[in-house]
C-alpha positions as CSV (number, residue, x, y, z in Angstrom):
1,X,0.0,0.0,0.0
2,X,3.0,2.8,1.2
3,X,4.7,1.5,-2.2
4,X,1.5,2.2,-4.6
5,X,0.7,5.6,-2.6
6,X,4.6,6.6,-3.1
7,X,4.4,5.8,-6.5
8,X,1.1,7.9,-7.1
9,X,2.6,10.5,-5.5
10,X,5.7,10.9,-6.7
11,X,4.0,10.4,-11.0
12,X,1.9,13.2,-9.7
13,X,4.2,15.5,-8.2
14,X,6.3,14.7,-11.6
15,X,3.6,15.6,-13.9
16,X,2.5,18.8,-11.7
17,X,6.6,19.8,-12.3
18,X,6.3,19.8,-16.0
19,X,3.3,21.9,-15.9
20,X,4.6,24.2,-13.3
21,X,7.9,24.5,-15.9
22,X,5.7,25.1,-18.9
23,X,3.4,27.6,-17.2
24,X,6.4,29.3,-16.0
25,X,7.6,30.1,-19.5
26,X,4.3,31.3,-20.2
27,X,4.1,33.4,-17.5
28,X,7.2,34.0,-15.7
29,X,9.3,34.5,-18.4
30,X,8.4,34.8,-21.6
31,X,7.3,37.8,-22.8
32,X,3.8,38.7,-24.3
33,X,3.1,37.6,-27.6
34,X,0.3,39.1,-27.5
35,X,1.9,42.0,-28.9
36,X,0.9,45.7,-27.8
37,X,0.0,48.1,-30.5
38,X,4.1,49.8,-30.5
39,X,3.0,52.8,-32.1
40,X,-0.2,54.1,-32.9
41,X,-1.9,53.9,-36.1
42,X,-2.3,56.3,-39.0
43,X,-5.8,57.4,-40.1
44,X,-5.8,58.0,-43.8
45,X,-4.5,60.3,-45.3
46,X,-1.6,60.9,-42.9
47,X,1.7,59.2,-42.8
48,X,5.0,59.5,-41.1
49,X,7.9,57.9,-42.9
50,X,9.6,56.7,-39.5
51,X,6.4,54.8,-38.6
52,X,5.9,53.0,-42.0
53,X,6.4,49.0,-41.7
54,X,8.5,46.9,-43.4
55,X,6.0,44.9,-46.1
56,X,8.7,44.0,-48.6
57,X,9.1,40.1,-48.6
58,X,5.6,39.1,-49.4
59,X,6.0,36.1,-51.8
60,X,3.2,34.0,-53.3
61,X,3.3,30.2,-53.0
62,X,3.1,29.7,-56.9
63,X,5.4,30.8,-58.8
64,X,4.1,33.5,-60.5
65,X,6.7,35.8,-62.5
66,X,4.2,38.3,-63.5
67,X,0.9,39.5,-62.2
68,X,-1.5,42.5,-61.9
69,X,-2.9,44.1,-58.7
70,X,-1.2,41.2,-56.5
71,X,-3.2,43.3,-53.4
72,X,-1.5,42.7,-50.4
73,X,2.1,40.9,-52.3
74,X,5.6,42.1,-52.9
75,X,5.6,45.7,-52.6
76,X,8.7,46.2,-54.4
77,X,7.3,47.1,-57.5
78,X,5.5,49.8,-56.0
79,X,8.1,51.3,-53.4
80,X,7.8,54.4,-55.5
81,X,4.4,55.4,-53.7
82,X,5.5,54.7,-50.3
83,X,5.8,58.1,-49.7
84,X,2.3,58.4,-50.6
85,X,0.1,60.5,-48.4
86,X,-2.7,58.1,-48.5
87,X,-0.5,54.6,-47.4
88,X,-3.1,53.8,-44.7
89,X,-6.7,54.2,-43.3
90,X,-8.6,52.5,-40.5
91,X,-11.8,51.2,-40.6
92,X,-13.6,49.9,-37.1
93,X,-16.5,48.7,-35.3
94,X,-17.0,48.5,-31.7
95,X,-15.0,45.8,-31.1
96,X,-12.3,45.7,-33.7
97,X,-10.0,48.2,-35.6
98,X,-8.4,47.6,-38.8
99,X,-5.4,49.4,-40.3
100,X,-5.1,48.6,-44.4
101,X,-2.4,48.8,-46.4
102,X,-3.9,50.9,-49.7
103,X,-0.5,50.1,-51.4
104,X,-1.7,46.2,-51.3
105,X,-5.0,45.7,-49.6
106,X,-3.4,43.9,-47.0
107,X,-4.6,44.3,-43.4
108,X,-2.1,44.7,-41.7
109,X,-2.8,45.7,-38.2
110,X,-6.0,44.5,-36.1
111,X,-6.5,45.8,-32.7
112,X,-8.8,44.0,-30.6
113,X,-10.7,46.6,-28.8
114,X,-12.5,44.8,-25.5
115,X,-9.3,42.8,-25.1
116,X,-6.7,44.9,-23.0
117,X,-2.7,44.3,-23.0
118,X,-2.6,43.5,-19.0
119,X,-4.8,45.1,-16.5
120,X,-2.4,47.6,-16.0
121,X,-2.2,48.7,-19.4
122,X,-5.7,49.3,-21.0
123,X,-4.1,49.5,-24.8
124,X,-6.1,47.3,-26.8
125,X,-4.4,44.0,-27.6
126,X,-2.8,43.7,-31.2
127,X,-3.1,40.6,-33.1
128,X,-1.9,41.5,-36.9
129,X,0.8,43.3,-36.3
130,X,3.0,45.0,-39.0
131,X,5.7,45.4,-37.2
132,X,9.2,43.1,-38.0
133,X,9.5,41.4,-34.3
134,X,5.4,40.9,-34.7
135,X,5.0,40.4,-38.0
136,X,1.3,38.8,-38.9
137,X,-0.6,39.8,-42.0
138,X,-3.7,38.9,-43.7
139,X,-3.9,39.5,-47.4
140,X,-6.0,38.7,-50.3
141,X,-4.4,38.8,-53.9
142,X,-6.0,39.0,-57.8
143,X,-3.2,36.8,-59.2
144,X,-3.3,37.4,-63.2
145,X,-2.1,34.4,-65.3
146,X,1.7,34.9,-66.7
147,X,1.1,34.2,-70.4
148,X,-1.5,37.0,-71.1
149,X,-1.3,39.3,-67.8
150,X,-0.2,42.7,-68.0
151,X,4.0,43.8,-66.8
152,X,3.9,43.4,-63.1
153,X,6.3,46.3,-62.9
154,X,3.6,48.7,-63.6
155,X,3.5,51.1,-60.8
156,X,-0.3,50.8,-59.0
157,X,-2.1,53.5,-57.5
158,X,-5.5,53.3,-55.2
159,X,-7.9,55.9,-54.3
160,X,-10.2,55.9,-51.9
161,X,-13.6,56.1,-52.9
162,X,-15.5,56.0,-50.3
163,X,-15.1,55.0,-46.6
164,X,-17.0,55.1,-43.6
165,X,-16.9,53.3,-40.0
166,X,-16.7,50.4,-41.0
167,X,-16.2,50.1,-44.7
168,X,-13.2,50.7,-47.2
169,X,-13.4,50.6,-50.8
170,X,-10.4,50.4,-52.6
171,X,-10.3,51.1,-56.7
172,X,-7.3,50.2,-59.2
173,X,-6.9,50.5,-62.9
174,X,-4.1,49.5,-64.9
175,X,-2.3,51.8,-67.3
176,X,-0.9,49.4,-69.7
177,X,-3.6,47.2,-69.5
178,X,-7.0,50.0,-70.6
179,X,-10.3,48.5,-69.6
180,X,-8.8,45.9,-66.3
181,X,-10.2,47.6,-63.2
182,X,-10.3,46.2,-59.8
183,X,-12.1,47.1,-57.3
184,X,-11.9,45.9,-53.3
185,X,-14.3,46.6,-50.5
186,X,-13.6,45.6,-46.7
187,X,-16.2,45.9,-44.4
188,X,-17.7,44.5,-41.3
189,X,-21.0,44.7,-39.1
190,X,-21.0,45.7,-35.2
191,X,-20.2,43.5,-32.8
192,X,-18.4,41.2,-34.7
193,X,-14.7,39.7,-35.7
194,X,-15.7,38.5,-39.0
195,X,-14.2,41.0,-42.0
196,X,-16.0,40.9,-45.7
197,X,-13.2,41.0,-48.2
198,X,-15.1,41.5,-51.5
199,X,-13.0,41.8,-54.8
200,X,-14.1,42.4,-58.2
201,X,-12.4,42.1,-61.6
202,X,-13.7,44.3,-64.3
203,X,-12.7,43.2,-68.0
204,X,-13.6,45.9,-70.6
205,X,-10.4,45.1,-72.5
206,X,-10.6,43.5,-75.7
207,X,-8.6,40.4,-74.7
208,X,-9.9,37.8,-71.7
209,X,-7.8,37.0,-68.5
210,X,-7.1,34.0,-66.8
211,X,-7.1,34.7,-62.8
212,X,-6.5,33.4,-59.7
213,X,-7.6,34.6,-55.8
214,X,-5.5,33.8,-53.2
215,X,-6.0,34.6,-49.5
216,X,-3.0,34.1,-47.0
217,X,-1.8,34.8,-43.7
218,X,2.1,35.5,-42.8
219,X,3.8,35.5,-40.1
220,X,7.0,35.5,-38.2
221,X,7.6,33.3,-35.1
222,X,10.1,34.1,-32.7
223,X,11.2,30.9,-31.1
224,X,12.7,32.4,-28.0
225,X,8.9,33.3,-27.3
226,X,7.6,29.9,-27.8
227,X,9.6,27.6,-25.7
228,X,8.1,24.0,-26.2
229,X,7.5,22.3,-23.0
230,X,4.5,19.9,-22.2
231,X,1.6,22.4,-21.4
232,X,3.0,25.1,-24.4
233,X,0.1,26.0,-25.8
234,X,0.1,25.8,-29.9
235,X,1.0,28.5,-32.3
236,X,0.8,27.9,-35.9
237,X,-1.2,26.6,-38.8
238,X,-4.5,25.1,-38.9
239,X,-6.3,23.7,-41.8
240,X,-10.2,22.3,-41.9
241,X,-12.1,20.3,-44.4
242,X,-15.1,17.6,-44.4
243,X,-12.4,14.6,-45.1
244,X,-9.6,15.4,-42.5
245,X,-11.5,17.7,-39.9
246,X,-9.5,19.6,-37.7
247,X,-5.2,19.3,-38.7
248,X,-2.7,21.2,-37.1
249,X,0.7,22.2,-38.7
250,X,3.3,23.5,-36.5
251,X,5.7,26.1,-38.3
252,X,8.4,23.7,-38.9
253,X,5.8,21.8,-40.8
254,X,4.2,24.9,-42.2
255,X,7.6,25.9,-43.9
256,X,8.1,22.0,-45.3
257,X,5.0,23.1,-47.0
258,X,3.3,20.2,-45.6
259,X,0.2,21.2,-46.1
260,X,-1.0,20.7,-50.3
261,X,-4.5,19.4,-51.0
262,X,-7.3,20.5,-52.7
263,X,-10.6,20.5,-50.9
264,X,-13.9,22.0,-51.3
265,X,-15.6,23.4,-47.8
266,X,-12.3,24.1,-45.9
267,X,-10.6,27.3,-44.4
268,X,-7.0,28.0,-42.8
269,X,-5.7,29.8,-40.0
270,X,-3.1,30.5,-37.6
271,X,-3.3,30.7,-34.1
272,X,-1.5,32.0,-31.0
273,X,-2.6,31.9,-27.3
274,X,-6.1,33.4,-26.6
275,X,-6.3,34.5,-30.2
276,X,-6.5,33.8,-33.9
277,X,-7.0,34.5,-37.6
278,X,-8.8,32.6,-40.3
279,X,-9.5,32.7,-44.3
280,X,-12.7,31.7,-44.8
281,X,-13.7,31.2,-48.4
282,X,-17.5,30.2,-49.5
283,X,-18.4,26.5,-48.8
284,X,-19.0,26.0,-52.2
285,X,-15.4,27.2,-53.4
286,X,-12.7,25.0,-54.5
287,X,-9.2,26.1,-53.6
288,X,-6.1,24.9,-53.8
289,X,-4.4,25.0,-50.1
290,X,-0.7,25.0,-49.1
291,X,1.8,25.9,-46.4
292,X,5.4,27.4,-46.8
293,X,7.7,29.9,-45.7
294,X,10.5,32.8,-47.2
295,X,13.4,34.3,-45.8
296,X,13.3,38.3,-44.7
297,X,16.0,40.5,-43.4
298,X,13.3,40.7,-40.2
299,X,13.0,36.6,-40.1
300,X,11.9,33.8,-41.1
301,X,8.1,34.5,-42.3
302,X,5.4,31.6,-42.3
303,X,2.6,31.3,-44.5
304,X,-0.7,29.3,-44.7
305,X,-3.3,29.7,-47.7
306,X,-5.3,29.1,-50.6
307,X,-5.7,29.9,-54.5
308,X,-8.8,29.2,-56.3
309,X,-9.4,27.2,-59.4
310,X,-8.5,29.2,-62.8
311,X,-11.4,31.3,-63.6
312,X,-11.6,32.9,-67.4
313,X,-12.7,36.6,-66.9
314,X,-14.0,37.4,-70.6
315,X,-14.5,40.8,-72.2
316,X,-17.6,42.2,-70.4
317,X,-17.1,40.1,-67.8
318,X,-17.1,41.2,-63.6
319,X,-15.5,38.4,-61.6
320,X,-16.2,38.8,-57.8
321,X,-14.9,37.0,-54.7
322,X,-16.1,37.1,-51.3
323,X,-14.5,35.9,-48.3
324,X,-14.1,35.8,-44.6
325,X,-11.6,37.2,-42.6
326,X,-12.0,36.0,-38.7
327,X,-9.5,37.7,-36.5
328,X,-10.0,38.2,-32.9
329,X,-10.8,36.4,-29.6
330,X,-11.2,32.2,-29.7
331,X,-14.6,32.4,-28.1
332,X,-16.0,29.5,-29.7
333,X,-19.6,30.8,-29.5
334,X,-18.5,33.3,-32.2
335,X,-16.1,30.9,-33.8
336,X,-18.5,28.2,-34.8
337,X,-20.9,31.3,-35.9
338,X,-18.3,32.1,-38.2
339,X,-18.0,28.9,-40.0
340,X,-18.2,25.2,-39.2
341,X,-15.4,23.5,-37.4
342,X,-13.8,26.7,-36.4
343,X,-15.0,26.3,-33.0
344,X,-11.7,23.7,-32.8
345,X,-9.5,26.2,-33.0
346,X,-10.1,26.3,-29.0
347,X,-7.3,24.2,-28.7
348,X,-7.5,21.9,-25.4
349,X,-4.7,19.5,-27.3
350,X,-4.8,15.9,-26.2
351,X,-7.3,16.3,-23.1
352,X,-10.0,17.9,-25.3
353,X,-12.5,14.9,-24.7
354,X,-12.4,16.1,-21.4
355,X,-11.6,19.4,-21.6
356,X,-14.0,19.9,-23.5
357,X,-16.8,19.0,-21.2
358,X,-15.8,20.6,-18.5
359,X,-15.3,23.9,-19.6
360,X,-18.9,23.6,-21.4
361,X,-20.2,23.0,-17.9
362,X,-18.3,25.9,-16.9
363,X,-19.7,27.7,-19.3
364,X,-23.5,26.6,-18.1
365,X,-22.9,27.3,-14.5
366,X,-21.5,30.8,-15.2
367,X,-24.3,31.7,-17.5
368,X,-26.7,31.3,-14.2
369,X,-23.8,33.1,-11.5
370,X,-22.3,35.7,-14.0
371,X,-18.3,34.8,-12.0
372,X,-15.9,32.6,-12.9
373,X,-14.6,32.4,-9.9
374,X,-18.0,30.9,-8.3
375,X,-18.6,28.9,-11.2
376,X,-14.9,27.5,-11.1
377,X,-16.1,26.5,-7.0
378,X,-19.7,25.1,-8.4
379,X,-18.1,22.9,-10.9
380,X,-15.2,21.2,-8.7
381,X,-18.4,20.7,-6.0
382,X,-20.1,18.7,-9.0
383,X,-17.5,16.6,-10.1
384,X,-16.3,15.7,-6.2
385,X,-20.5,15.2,-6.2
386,X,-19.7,12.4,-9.8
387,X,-17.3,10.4,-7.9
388,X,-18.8,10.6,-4.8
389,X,-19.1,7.0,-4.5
390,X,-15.5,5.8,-5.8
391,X,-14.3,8.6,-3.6
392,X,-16.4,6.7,-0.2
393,X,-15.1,3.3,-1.4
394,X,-10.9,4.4,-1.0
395,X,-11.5,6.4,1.6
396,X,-13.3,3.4,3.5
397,X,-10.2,1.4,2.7
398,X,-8.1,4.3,3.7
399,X,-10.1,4.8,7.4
400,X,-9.4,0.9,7.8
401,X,-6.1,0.8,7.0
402,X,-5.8,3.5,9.5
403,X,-7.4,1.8,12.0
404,X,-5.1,-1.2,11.4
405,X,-2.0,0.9,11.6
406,X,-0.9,-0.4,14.9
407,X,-1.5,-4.2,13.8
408,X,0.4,-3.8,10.7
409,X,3.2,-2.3,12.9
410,X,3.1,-5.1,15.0
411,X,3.6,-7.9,11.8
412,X,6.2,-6.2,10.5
413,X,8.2,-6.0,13.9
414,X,7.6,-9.4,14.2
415,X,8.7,-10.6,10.9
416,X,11.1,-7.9,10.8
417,X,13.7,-10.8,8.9
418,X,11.2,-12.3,6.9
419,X,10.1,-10.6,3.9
420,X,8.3,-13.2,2.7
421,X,6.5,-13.9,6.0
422,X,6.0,-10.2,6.6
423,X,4.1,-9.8,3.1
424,X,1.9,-13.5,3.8
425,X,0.7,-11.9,7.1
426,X,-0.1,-8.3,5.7
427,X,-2.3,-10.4,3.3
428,X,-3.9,-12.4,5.6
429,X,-5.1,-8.7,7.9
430,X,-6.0,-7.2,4.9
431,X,-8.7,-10.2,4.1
432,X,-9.4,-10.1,7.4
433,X,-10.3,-6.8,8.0
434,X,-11.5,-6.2,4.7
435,X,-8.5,-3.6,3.2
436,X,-8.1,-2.9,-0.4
437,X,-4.6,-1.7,0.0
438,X,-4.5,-0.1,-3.7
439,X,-8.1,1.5,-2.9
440,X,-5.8,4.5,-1.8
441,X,-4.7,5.8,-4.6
442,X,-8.0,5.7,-6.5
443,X,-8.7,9.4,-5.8
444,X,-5.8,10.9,-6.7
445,X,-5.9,8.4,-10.3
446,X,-9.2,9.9,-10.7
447,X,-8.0,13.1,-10.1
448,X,-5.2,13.6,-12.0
449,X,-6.4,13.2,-16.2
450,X,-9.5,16.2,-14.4
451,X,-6.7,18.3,-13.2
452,X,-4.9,18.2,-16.2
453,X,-7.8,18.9,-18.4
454,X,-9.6,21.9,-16.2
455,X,-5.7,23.5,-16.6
456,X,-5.8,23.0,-19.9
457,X,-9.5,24.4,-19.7
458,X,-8.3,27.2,-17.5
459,X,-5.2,28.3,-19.7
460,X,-7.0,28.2,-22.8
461,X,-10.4,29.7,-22.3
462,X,-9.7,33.3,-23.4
463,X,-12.9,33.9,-21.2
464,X,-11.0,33.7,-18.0
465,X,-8.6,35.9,-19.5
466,X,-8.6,38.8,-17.0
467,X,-11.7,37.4,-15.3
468,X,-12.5,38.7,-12.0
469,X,-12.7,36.7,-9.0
470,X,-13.4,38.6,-5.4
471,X,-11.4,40.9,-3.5
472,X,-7.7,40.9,-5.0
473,X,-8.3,38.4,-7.5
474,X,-8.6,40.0,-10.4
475,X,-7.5,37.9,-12.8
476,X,-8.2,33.8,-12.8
477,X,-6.0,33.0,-15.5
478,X,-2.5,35.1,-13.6
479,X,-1.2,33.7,-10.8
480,X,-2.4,34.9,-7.2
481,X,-0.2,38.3,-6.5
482,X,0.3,37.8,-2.9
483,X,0.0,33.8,-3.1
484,X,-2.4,33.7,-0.7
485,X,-4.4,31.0,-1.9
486,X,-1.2,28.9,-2.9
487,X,-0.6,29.1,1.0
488,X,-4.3,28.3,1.6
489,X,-4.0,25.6,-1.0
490,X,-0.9,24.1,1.1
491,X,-3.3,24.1,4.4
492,X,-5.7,21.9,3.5
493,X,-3.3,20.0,1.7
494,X,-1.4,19.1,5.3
495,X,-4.5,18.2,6.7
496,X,-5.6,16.2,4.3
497,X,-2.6,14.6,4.4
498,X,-2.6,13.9,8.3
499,X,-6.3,12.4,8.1
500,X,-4.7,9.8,5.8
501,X,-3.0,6.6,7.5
502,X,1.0,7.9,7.7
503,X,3.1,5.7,6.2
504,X,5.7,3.4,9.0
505,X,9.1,3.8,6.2
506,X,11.1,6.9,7.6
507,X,11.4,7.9,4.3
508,X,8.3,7.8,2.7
509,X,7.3,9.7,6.1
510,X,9.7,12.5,5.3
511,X,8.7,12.6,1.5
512,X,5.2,13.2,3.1
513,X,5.6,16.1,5.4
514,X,7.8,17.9,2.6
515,X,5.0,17.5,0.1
516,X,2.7,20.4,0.8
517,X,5.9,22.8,0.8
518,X,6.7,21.4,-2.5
519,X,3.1,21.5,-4.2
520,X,1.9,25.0,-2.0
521,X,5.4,26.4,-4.5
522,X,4.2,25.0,-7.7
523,X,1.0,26.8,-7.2
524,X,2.3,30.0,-6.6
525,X,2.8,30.5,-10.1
526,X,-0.6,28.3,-11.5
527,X,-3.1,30.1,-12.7
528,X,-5.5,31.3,-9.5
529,X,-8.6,29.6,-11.4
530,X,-6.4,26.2,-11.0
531,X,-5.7,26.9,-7.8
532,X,-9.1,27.4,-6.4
533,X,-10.3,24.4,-7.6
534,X,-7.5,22.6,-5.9
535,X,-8.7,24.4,-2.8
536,X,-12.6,23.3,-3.3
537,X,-11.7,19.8,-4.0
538,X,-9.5,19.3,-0.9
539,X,-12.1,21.1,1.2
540,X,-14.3,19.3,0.1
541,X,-12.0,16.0,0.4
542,X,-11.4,16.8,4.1
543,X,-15.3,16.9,4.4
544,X,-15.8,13.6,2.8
545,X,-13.1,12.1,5.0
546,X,-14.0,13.7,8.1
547,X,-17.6,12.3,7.8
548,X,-16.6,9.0,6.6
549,X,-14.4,8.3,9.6
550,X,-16.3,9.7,12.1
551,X,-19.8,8.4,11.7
552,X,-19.3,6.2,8.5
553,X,-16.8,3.5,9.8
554,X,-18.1,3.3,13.5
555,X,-22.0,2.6,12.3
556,X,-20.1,-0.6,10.5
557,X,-19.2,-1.6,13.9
């Protein structure tokens, strides 16, 4: 029985270090990827040189030597308007601001405007970022076909037509190609992170014109920001179709260009901690999909995406794409809104079948309280309340094995030469007085997959994110500032410990007393969410083991 306990102790003190390590990256150390806005934005028509960002470097997956209007590609051909007075303009809603490129289309900024930087600094968080340490772009391109497309060197210039709040429309012509317009419109409703990138191809040339769309998102990934460890949570490349469901392509894999299929029904994205972005094309559209990656003087950049099928624009002819830009929050309420399977991008890794269901329940119980922090307490009451009866059954055995203590002292001072003897004899008192000796551990075997999962839950769930609690907890998903529950957690956890039969080995003993020191540490930098459902559960625990004991057992009697 002391070796089974030992052993279930010591696996979950192992598996609590790894997560402590991890978390401590995230939170300790690391800096935030999130990324704060580093400068602020330039309304249209107003632009200061110093503040411009670096764009050049945006290549296309195909190989396409020469194209027309590539909105939102390599800039170099155009580098002679960069001094234009017109390089940006910002379009928002009430919960998301977009800054647009007009030399490309490209959005390339996206402040999230309900979503703060810490609770000390109330700048909106930044997701696309242009800047080179940042770098994460969403663009959507009118790739002309080589054979019959106009010289890509042609130098483009946009106007703004018209813009409001929340709407930009873009307008191009070329010069050496009279009668190709193009025309771009990006626009959202309130309330929402989902962008409407419309683009039209006019033809009133006299020749037709093979084209291509292509939507893509770039980025660069520092890895000194992105330590791997077993609880890192996942930044790269997703992709989502009706064959393969949900895939996930780290960047190493993005730049092998792993991902290459052509599917009908499917989007891509690429996602971070809390947040994400996604290309959603219509349902009906068939695209050709693909990962890869380029070299920049800034770093390495990584790119997901998808091209459509060729489509023939013939004289007289408008060609028009629409598709979906999600960028913000992973709420998943708004995610699956969005399109299907995008809910997944809520990424609870490996424990999502149980992940999963707990944070739904979460979800439920906060609905009704309207605090995470009381919802968090609810939950851990209802799943102590779900293994109630397990629960009884070890700590029956437990209370026994207690009450046998001084017996099982006596054997093995009596067969204190005899291991074989010794072990016959413990055998025989544990038939006799009806002992499971592994009955022990069953809790914390029980316990330890739910732990996992509710972290994974807790340090996921951008909902929690800056969540309120009571008093000084202000956050659920940071760790407790004056560690005040860790200290609370390491209470209960010494007096749960001394209800429990104390194991006769020295050793084990000393292991014993040291363990709520060790464990009350590791939870000073958990997030305070994890922590108070620690808290609840041994309170709870203590409860259970207090009554069992002290009415339970002696009714048997």
């Amino acid at each position: 029985m002391g070796d089974l306990r030992l052993f279930g102790f010591v696996s979950f003190a192992c598996v609590s270090m790894l997560i402590f390590q991890a978390w401590q990256r995230d939170y300790v150390i690391a800096p935030q990827e999130a990324a704060v806005a580093e400068s602020q934005t330039l309304k249209a028509g107003s632009v200061a040189k110093s503040d411009e960002p670096d764009l050049s470097g945006l290549t296309a997956k195909e190989n396409v030597s020469q194209t027309i209007g590539q909105l939102g590609g390599d800039l170099a051909a155009v580098s002679a308007n960069t001094g234009s007075a017109a390089r940006f303009a910002e379009i928002e809603n009430d919960v998301l601001r977009l800054k647009v490129d007009l030399l490309g289309g490209s959005i390339v900024r996206s402040e999230l405007l309900n979503y703060a930087t810490s609770l000390e600094d109330e700048t909106p968080i930044t997701l696309l970022n242009e800047t080179a340490r940042h770098f994460f772009v969403a663009k959507k391109n009118i790739i002309f076909d080589l054979q019959t497309g106009p010289i890509s060197s042609e130098i483009f210039t946009y106007q703004i037509a018209s813009q409001n709040k929340n709407t930009l429309n873009l307008f191009w012509e070329s010069k050496q190609a009279p009668g190709i317009r193009l025309e771009k419109q990006i626009r959202f409703n309130e309330d929402t992170y989902q962008v409407k990138v419309t683009d039209k191809v006019i033809n009133n040339s006299k020749q037709l014109y093979p084209i291509k769309t292509q939507r893509e998102l770039q980025r660069v990934y520092n890895e000194d920001d992105h330590k791997q460890g077993f609880t890192q949570t996942f930044t790269g490349g997703v992709f989502h179709n009706e064959e393969d469901k949900y895939q996930k392509f780290d960047m190493k894999e993005l730049s092998k260009g792993e991902l290459s299929r052509q599917s009908t029904n499917a989007w891509a994205a690429m996602i971070q901690h809390y947040f994400g972005a996604a290309w959603l094309p219509a349902a009906t559209e068939s695209n050709n999909y693909y990962s890869g990656g380029a070299d920049n003087k800034e770093g390495y950049r990584y790119s997901i995406g998808f091209t459509s099928i060729v489509e023939n624009v013939q004289v007289g002819q408008v060609y028009s794409n629409e598709s979906t830009l999600f960028v913000g929050p992973k709420i998943e309420d708004k995610l699956e809104a969005a399109a299907e399977g995008l809910g997944l991008i809520v990424d609870f890794g490996i424990f999502t079948p149980i992940s999963q269901p707990l944070f739904t329940a979460l979800k439920f119980i906060h609905s009704y309280v309207g605090n995470w922090g009381w919802a968090i307490i609810l939950l851990t009451f209802f799943i102590k309340l779900l293994f109630y009866y397990p629960s009884q059954i070890s700590y029956k055995s437990m209370g026994k094995m207690r009450e046998a203590q001084p017996k099982m002292q006596a054997i093995r001072d009596r067969y204190a030469d005899d291991r074989q003897r010794q072990g016959q004899a413990m055998m025989e008192l544990y038939k006799k007085e009806k002992i499971n000796p592994a009955a022990g551990c069953l809790p914390m075997i029980i316990q330890i997959p739910v732990f996992i999962s509710l972290y994974w839950a807790l340090l996921e769930s951008v909902e929690l994110r800056q969540a309120p609690w009571a008093l000084w907890i202000q956050d659920l998903s940071a760790k407790d500032p004056f560690y005040i529950l860790p200290l609370i957690y390491g209470a209960t956890m010494y007096v749960q410990q001394k209800l429990n039969p104390q194991p006769t080995d020295p050793i084990q003993a000393k292991i014993f007393t040291y363990l709520p020191v060790v464990f009350t540490v590791f939870f000073m930098f958990f997030p305070v969410g994890l922590v108070l459902y620690w808290i609840t559960n041994n309170i709870l625990t203590i409860a259970q083991q207090w009554y069992i004991y002290k009415y339970v057992l002696k009714m048997k009697k």
